[in-house]
C-alpha positions as CSV (number, residue, x, y, z in Angstrom):
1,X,6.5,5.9,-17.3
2,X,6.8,4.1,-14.3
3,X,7.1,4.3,-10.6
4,X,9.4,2.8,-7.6
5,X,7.4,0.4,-4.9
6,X,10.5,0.4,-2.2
7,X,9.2,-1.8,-0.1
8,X,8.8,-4.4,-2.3
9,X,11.4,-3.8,-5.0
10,X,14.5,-3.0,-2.5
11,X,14.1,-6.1,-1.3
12,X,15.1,-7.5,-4.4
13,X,17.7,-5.4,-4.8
14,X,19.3,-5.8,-1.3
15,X,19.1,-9.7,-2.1
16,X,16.1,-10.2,1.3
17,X,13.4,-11.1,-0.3
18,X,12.1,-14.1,0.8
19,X,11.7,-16.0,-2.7
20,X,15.7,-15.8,-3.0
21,X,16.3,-17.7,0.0
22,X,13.2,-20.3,-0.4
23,X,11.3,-21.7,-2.9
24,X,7.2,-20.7,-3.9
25,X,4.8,-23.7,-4.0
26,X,2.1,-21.2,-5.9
27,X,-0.7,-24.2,-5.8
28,X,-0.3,-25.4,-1.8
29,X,0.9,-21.8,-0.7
30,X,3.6,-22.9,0.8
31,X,7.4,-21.6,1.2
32,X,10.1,-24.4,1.6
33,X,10.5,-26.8,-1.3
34,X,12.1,-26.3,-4.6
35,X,14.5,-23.6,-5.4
36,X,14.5,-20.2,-4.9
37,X,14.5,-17.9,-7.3
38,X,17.8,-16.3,-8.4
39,X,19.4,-13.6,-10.1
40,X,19.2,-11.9,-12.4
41,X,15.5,-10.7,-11.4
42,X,13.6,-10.7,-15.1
43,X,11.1,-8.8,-14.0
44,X,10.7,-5.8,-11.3
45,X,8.0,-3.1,-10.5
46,X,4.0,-3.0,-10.7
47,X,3.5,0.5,-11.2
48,X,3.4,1.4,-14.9
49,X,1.9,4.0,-17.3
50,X,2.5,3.4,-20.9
51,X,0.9,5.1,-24.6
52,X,-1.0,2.7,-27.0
53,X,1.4,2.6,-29.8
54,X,-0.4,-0.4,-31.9
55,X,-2.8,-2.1,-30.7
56,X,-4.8,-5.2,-32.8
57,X,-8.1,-4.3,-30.5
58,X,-10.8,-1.7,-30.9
59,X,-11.1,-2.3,-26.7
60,X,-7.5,-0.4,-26.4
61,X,-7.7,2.0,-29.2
62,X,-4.0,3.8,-30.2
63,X,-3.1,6.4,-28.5
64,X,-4.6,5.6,-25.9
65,X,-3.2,6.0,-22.0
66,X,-2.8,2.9,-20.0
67,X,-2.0,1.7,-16.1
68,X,-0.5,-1.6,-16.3
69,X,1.6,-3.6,-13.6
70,X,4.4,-4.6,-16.4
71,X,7.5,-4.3,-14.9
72,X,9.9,-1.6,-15.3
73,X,10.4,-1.8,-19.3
74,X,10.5,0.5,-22.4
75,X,8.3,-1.2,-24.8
76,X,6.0,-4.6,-23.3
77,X,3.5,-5.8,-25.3
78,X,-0.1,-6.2,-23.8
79,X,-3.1,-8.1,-23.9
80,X,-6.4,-6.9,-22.1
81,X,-7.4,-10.7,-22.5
82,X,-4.8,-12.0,-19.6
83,X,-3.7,-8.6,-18.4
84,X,-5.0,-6.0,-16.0
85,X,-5.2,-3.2,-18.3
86,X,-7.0,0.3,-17.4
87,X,-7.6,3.4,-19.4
88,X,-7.2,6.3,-17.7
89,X,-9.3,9.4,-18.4
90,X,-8.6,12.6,-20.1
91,X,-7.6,15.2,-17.6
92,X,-5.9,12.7,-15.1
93,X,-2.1,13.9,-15.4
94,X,-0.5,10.8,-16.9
95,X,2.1,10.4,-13.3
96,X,-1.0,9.4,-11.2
97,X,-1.6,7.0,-13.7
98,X,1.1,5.1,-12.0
99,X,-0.9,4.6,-8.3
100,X,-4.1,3.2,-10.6
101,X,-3.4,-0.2,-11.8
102,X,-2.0,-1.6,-8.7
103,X,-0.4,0.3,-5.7
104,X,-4.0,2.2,-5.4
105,X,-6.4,-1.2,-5.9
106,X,-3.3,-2.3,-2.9
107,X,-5.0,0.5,-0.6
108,X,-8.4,0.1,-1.3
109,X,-8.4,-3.6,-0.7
110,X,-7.2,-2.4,2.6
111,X,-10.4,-0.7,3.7
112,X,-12.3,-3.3,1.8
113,X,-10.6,-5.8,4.2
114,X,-11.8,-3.0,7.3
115,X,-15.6,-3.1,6.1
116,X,-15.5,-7.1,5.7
117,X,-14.3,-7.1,9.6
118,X,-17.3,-5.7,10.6
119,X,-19.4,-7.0,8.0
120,X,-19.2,-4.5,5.7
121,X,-19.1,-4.6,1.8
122,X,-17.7,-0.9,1.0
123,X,-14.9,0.6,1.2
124,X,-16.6,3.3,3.6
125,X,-17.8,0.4,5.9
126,X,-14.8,-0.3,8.1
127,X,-13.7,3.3,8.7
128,X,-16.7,5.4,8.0
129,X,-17.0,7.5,12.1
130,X,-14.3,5.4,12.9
131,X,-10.8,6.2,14.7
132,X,-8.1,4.9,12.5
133,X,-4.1,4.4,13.0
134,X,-2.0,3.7,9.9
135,X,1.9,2.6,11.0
136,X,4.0,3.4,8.1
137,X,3.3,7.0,5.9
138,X,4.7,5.6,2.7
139,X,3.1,5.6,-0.6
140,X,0.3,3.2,0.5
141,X,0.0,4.5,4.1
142,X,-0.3,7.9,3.1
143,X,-2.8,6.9,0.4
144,X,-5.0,4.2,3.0
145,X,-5.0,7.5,5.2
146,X,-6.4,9.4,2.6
147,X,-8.8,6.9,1.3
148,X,-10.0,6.7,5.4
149,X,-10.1,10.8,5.2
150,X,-12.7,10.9,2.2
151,X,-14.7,7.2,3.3
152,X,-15.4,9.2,6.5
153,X,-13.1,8.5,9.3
154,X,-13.9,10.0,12.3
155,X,-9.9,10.7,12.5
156,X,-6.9,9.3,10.6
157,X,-3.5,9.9,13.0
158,X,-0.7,8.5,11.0
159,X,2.6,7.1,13.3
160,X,6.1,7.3,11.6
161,X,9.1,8.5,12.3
162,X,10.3,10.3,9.6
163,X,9.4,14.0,9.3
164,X,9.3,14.7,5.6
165,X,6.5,11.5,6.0
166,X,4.9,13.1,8.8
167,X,4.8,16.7,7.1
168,X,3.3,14.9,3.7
169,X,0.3,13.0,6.1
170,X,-0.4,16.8,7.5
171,X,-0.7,18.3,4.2
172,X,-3.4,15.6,3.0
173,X,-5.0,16.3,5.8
174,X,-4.1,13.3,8.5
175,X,-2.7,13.8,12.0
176,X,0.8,12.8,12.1
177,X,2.7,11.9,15.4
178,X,6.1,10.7,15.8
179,X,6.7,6.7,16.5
180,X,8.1,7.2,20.0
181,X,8.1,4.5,22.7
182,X,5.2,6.4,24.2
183,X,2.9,6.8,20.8
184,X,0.5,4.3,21.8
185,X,-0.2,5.5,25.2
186,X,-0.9,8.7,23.4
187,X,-3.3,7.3,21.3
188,X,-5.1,5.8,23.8
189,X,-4.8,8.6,26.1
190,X,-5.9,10.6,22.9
191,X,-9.2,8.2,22.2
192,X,-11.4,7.4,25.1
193,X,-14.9,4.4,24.2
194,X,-15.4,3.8,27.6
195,X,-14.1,2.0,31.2
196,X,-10.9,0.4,30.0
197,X,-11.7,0.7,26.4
198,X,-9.2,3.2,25.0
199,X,-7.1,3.4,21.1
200,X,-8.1,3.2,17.3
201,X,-10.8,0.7,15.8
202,X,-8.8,-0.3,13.4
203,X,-4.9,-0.1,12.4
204,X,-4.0,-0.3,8.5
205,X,-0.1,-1.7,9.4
206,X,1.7,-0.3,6.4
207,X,5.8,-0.4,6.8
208,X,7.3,-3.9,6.7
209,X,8.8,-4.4,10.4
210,X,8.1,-5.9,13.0
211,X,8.7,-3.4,15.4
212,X,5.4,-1.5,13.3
213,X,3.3,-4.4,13.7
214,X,4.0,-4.3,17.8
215,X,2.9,-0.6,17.4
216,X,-0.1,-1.1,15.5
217,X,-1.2,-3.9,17.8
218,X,-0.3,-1.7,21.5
219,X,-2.4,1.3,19.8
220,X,-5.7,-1.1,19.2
221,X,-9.0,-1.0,21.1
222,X,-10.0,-4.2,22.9
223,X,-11.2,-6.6,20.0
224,X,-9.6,-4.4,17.4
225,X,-8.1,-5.4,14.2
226,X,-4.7,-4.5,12.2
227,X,-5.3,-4.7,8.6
228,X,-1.9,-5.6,7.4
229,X,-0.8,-4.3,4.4
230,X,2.7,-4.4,5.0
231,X,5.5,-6.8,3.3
232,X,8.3,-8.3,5.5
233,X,11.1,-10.0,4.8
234,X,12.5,-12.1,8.3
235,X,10.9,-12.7,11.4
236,X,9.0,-10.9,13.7
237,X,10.8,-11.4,17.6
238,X,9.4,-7.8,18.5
239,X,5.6,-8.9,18.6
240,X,5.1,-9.9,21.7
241,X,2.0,-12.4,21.3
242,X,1.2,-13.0,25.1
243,X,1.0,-9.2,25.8
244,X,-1.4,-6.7,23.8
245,X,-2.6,-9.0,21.4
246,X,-3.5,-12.0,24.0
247,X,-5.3,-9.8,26.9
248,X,-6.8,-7.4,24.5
249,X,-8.4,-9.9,21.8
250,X,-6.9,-8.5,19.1
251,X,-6.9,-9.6,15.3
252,X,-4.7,-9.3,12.5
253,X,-6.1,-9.6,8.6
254,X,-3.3,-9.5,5.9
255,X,-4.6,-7.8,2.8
256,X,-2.8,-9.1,0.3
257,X,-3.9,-7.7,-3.4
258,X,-4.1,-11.1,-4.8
259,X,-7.5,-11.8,-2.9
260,X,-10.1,-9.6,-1.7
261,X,-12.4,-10.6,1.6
262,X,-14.0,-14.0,1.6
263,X,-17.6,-13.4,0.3
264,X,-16.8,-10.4,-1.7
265,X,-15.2,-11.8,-4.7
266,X,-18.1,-11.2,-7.2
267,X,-19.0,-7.7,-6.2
268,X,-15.1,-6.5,-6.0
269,X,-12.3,-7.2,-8.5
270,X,-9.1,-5.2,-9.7
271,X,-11.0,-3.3,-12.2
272,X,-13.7,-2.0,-9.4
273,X,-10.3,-1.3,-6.7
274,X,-8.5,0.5,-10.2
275,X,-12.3,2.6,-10.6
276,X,-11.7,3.8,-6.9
277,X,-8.4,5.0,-7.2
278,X,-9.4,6.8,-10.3
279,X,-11.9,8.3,-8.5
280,X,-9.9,9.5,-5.4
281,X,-7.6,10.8,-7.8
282,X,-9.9,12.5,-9.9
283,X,-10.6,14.7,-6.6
284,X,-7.4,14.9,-4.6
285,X,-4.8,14.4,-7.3
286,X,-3.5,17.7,-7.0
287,X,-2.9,16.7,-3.4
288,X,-1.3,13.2,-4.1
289,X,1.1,15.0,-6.9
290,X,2.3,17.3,-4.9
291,X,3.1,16.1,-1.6
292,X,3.3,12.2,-2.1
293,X,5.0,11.7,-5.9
294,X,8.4,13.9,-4.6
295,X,10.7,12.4,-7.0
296,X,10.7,11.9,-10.7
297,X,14.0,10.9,-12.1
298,X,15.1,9.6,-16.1
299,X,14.3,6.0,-16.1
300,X,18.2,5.5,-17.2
301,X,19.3,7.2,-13.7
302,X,16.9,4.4,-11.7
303,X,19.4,2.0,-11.0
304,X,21.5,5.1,-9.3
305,X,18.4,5.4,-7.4
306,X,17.8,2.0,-6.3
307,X,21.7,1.7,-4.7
308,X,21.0,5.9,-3.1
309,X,17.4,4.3,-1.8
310,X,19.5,0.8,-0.8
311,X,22.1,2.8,0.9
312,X,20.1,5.2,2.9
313,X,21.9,8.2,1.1
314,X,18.4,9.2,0.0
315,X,15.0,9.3,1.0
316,X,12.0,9.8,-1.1
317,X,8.0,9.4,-0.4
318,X,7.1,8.0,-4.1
319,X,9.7,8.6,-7.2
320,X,8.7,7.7,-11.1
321,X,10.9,6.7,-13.8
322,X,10.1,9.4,-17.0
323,X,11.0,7.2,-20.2
């Protein structure tokens, strides 16, 4: 089985992504020399839930139930030695197996990123009595909402424009509002600290545009911080540098799953972020099932899905691929 990222994958399909246009220097981290990468795409997808079949390793016995981060596939052959492989428990239905090996660790690194802003070093740290803003209800906003919810937000109001979005934040229990012109003088209007000292702690940006990132900056407190967990593809001419985020102070930390916070690196690794989403959906997995996976299709029907998605023809919050 596996499961659609959109933000990440239709940008492959639509031809944006910015390793098509650009080459990837891996070692400097650097985009401009060398050639881009071109098509066809060998490999697409991180969300993956697959059934032991063989295995050479007492670690992974047969039969077993695994989240990996393959690629979407039929058959792959793995090794726990180089891979991130997790076993998921009995009980867990095998489709939320597809948030656990990456998409989920995504999120929690999120908060982890929150904590380590204010010197933190758990995932409750950066949101725990805090007022929290997440642009973007997606898969990952709507989970970084809910991961805010159980770590002890204070509030978790979640801004997009789409109401089948907004309706899934409400059921999870999130405050949804509209992204209107006005939705961050609402916020602040809504959150009061003190004498000029209105809007959310912190921001978890999670929809790739730049118009999201100007939104999660104008609904910051003075001195907040937008943890960025978004992916974009172009530029961003709609952040306005010399206006919110210059006379308030603000930050911006990109959480990117390939590194968690400076400092933390020996107390948090994928395995620890794949435990956590286990163990939010080992409590609210009814929850996440039925109001965040809406779609599951027959992996052979995916690539209709991909051109529906690409096209705008469809909309879905999170859809799987059932092999």
């Amino acid at each position: 089985m596996a499961a659609l990222s959109a933000g990440t994958e239709l940008t492959w399909f639509r031809g944006t992504s910015p390793y098509l246009a650009t080459g990837w220097d891996a070692e400097l981290g650097l985009f401009g020399r060398g050639e881009p990468q071109g098509f066809p795409v060998r490999r697409l997808g991180y969300m993956e839930v697959a059934r032991v079949t063989d295995s050479r390793t007492p670690a992974v016995p047969e039969g077993s139930l695994v989240a990996m981060a393959y690629g979407h596939s039929t058959v792959v052959h793995g090794d726990p030695v180089t891979q991130h492989v997790v076993q998921l428990p009995a009980g867990l239905d095998p489709l939320l197996g597809v948030y656990v090996a990456h998409l989920g660790p995504i999120c929690a690194n999120g908060l982890l990123h929150a904590a380590a802003d204010v010197g933190g070093s758990e995932l409750a740290d950066g949101v725990r009595g805090r007022l929290v803003v997440v642009t973007g209800g997606g898969a990952i906003g709507l989970l970084v909402g809910l991961l805010a919810r159980v770590h002890g937000a204070a509030e978790v109001v979640v801004v997009d424009p789409t109401p089948l979005r907004r309706a899934a934040a409400t059921a999870l229990g999130l405050t949804a509002v509209d992204d209107t012109a006005e939705v961050a003088r609402e916020v602040k209007t809504r959150w009061r600290h003190g004498p000029a000292d209105h809007g959310a702690d912190v921001v978890f940006q999670c929809r790739g545009t730049a118009a999201a990132l100007a939104t999660a900056l104008r609904c910051l407190r003075p001195q907040g911080t937008v943890v960025d967990l978004a992916f974009y593809t172009g530029g961003a001419g709609e952040v306005a540098l010399g206006e919110e985020f210059h006379h308030n102070g603000l930050s911006v930390r990109a959480a990117q799953i390939g590194r968690v916070p400076r400092g933390l690196g020996s107390a948090w690794d994928r395995r620890r972020l794949s435990q956590e989403t286990l163990a939010l959906l080992r409590e609210h997995g009814d929850a996440v099932r039925a109001h965040l996976l809406t779609d599951v299709v027959p992996f052979d029907d995916a690539p209709a899905l991909f051109t529906e998605l690409s096209e705008r023809r469809r909309h879905v919050l999170s859809a799987a691929f059932a092999v």
